[in-house]
VOBA-1610 file (N, C-alpha, C; in pm, whole numbers, padded with zeros to 5 digits, always signed):
BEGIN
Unk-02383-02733+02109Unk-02406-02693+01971Unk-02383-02543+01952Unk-02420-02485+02086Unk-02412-02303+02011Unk-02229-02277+02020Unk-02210-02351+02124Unk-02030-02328+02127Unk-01943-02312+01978Unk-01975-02426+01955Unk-01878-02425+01820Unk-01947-02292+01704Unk-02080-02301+01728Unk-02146-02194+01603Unk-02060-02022+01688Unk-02051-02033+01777Unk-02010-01933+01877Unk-01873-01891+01812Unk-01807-01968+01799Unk-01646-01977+01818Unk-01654-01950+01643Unk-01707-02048+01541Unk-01681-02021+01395Unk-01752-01843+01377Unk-01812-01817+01455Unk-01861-01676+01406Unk-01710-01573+01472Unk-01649-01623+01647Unk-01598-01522+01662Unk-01462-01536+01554Unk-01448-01627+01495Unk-01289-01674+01454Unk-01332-01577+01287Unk-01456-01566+01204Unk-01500-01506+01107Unk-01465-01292+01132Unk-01510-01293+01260Unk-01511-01172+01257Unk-01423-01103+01283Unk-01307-01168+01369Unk-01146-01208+01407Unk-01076-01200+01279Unk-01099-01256+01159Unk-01044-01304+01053Unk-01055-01154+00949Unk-01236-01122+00967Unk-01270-00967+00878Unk-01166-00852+00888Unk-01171-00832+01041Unk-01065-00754+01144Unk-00950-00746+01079Unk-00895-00879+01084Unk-00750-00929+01005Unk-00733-00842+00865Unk-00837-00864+00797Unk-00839-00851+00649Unk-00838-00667+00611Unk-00964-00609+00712Unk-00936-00464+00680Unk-00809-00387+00774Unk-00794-00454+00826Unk-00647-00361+00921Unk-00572-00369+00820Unk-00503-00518+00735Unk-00427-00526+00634Unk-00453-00396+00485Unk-00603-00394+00466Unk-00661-00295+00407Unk-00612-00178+00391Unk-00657-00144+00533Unk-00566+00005+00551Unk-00474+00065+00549Unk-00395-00081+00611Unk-00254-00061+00583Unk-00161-00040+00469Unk-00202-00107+00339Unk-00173-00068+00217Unk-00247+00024+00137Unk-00358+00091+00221Unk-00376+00231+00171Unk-00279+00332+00179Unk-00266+00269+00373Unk-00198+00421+00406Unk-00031+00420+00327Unk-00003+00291+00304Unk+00132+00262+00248Unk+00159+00336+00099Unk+00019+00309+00037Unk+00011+00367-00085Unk+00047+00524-00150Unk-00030+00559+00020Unk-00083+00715-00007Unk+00094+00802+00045Unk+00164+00734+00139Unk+00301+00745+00158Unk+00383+00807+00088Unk+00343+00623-00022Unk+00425+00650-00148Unk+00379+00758-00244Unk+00280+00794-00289Unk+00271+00857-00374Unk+00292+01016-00280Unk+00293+01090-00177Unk+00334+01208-00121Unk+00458+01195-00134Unk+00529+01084-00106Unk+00696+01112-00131Unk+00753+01133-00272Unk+00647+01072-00373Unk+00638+01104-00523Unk+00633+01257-00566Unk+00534+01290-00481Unk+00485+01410-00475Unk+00589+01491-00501Unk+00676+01472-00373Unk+00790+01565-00369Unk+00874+01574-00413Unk+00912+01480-00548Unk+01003+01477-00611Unk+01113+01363-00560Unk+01086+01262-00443Unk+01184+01187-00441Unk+01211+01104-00515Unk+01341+01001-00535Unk+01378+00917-00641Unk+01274+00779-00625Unk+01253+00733-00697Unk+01173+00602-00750Unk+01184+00509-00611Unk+01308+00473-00647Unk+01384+00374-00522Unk+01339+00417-00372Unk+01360+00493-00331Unk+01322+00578-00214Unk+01182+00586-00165Unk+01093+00604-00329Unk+00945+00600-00250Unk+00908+00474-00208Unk+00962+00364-00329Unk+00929+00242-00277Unk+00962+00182-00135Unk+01111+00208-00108Unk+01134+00207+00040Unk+01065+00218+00105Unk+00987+00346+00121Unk+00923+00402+00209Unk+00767+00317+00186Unk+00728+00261+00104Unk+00597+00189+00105Unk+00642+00098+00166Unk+00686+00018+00131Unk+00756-00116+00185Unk+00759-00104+00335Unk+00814-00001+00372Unk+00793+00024+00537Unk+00647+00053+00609Unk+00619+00113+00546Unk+00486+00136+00617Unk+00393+00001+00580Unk+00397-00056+00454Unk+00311-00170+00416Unk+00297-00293+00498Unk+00205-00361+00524Unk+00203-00494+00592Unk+00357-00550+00581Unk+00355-00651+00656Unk+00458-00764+00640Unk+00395-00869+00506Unk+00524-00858+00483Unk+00536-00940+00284Unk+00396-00879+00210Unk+00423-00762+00196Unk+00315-00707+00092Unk+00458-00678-00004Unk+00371-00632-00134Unk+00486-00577-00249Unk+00415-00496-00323Unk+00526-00381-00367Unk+00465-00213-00408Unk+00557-00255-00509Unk+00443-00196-00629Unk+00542-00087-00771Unk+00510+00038-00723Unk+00594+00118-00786Unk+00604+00289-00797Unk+00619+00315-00920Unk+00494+00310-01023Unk+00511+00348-01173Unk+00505+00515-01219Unk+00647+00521-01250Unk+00647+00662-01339Unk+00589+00675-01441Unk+00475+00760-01477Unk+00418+00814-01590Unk+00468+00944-01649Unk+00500+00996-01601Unk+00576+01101-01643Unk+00572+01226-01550Unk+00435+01311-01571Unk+00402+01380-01457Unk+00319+01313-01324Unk+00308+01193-01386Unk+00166+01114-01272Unk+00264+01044-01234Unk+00293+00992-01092Unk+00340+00852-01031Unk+00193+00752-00992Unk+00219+00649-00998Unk+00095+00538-00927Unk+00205+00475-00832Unk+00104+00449-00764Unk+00220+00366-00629Unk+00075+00226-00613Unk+00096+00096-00628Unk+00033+00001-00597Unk+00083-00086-00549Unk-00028-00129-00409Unk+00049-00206-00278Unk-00013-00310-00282Unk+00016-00426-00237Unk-00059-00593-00221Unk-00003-00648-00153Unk-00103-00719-00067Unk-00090-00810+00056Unk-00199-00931+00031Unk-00116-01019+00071Unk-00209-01125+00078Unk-00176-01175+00221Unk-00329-01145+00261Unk-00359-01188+00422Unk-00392-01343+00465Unk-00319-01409+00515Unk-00328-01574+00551Unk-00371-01554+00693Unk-00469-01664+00704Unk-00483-01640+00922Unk-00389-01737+00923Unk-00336-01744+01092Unk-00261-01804+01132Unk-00302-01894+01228Unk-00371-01903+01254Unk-00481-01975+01354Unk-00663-02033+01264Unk-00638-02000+01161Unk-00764-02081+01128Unk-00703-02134+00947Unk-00692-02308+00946Unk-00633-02343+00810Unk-00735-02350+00772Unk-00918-02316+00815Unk-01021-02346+00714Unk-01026-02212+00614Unk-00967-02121+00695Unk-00970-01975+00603Unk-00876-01956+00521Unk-00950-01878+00371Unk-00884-01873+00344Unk-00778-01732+00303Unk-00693-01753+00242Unk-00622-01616+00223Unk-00676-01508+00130Unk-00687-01414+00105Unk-00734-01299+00110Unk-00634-01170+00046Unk-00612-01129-00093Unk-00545-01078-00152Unk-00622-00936-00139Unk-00519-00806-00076Unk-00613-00670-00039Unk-00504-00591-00132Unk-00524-00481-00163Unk-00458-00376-00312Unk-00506-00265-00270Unk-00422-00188-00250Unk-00475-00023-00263Unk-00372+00072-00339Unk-00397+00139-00419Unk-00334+00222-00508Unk-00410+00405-00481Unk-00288+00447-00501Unk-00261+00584-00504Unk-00185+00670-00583Unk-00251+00770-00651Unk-00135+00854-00782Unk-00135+01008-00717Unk-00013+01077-00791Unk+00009+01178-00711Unk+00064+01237-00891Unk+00069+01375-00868Unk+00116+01412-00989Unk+00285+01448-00930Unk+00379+01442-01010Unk+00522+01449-00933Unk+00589+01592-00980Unk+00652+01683-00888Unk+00755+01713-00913Unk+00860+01680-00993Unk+00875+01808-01082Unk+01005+01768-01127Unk+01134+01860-01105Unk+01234+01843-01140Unk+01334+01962-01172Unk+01345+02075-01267Unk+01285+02182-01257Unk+01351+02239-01373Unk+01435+02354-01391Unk+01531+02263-01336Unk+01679+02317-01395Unk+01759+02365-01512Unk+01733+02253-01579Unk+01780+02235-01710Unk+01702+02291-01800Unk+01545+02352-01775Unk+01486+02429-01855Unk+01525+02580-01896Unk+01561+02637-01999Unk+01635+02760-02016Unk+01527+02905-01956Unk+01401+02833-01928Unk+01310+02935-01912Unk+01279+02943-01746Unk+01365+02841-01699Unk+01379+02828-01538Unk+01422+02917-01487Unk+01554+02923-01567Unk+01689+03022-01468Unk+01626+03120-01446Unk+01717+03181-01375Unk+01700+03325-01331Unk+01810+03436-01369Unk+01814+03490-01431Unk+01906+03591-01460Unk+02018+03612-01392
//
């Protein structure tokens, strides 16, 4: 009797594990994206770069606000070893204020 109570607790805490590693991972994916925002890179590019760092099959927007970017990441965590569990949708978002160019501003140039 304690076996199986044994095993459903270690497969629970196995599973938690699962859930905040995924966690973090689309923090740190988040926070990526929005420093590469930071710096003025193109849209396309930051997302790349979430996408890479993000779990496997998570999916990022990179919303331009104008001076603000938001970068929001999602994963939905399935175990692979337990079909009583279930899946587990984790989100972490990050905004950065962005760089811009100003080039084209007449009060930019420089003499």
């Amino acid at each position: 009797m304690a076996i199986p109570a044994l095993v459903l607790v270690l497969a629970a805490g196995l599973w938690a594990i699962a859930v905040v590693t995924a966690q973090l991972a689309c923090v740190d994916a988040a926070r990526a994206g929005a420093r590469a925002a930071a710096r003025g890179e193109p849209i396309h590019d930051v997302r790349t770069e979430v996408i890479r760092a993000a779990p496997p099959h998570a999916t990022a927007s990179v919303i331009d606000e104008g001076d603000l970017t938001k970068v929001v990441v999602t994963a939905v965590v399935r175990p692979n070893w337990g079909a009583a569990l279930p899946s587990i949708t984790v989100t972490a978002t990050a905004s950065s204020a962005t760089e811009r160019e100003f080039d084209h501003h007449p009060e930019a140039r420089h003499g």
